[in-house]
C-alpha positions as CSV (number, residue, x, y, z in Angstrom):
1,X,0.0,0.0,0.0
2,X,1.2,3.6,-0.8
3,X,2.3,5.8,1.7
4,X,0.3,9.0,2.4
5,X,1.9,12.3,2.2
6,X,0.3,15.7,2.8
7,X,0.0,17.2,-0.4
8,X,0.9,20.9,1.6
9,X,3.6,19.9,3.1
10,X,5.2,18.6,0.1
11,X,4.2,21.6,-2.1
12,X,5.9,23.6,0.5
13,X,9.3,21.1,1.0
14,X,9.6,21.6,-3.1
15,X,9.2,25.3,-3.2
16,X,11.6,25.4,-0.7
17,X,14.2,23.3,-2.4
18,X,13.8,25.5,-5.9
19,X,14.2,28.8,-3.6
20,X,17.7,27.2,-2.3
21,X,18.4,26.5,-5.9
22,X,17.5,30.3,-7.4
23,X,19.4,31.4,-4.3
24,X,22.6,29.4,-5.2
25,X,22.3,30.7,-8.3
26,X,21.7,34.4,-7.7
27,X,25.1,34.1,-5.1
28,X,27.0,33.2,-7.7
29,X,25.8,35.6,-10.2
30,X,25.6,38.7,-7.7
31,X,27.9,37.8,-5.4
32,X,31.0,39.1,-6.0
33,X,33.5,41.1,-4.2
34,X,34.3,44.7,-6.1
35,X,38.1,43.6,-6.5
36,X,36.3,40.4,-8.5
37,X,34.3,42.6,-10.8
38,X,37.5,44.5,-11.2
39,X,39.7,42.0,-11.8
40,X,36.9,40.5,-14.7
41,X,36.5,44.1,-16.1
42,X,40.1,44.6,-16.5
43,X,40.9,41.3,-18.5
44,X,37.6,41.8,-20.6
45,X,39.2,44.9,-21.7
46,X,42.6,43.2,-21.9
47,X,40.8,40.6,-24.9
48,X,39.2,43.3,-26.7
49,X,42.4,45.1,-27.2
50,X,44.3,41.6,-27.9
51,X,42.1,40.8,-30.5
52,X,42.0,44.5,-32.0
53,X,45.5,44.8,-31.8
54,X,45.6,41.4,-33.9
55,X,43.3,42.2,-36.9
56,X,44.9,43.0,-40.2
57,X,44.8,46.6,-41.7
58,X,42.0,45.6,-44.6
59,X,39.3,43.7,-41.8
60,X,36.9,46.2,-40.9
């Protein structure tokens, strides 16, 4: 025989879990130090000049 759950509760235990999960998620997407954003800035800027700096004098 199947056990019986509480349809509530377990509505409640899954919205938890996926609220964990966005949280996780927002942390790592949010949740960086000003030196890290920095730091990323400074070698996305780095690339665009490296591959500038590398096209021919005809390529537009």
């Amino acid at each position: 025989m199947a056990e019986i759950i509480n349809l509530r509760t377990a509505r409640k235990a899954r919205k938890r879990a996926d609220d964990a999960t966005l949280a996780e998620q927002n942390r790592a997407k949010f949740g960086r130090t000003k030196g890290e954003k920095e730091r990323d800035r400074i070698e996305a800027e780095r690339l665009v000049r490296r591959i500038d700096g590398a096209k021919r004098e005809g390529d537009a």
